[in-house]
C-alpha positions in Angstrom: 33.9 -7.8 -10.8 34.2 -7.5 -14.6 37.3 -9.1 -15.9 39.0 -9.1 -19.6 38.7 -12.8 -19.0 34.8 -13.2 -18.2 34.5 -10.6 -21.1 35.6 -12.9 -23.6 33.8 -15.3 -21.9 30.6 -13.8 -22.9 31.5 -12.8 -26.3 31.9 -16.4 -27.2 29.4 -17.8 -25.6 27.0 -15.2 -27.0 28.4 -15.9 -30.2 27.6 -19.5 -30.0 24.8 -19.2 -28.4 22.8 -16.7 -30.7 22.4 -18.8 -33.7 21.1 -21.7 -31.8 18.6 -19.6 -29.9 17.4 -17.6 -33.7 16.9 -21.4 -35.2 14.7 -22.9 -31.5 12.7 -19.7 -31.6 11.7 -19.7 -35.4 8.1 -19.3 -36.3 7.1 -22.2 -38.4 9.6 -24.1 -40.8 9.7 -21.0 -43.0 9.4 -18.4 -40.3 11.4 -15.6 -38.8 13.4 -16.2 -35.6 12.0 -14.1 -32.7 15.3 -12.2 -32.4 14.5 -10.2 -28.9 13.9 -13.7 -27.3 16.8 -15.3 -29.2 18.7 -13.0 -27.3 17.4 -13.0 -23.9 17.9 -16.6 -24.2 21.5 -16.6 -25.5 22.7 -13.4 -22.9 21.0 -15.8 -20.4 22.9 -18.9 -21.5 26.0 -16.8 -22.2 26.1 -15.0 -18.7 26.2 -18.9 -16.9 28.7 -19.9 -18.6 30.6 -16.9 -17.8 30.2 -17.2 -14.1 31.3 -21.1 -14.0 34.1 -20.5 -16.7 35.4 -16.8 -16.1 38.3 -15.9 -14.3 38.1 -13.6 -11.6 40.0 -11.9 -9.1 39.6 -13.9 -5.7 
């Protein structure tokens, strides 16, 4: 079940998570970050900590 709480618990951890993700997944030291993987990575990352943070209904 989708809570306000697990909500928020996304958000932030997307937000932390995306930056990270854009500088592993540059190409080269001058490169540009693959932005589609950056983001699979950091939904993926995000979506754990939302189920082992998150506050649901039980």
């Amino acid at each position: 079940m989708v809570t306000t709480s697990r909500v928020v618990w996304f958000a932030i951890a997307f937000a932390f998570a995306l930056p990270i993700m854009a500088l592993m997944f540059r190409n080269g030291a001058e490169g540009r970050p693959n932005w589609i993987q950056a983001a699979l990575f950091a939904g993926a990352m995000a979506l754990i900590v939302t189920v082992f943070f998150g506050k649901g209904r039980r």
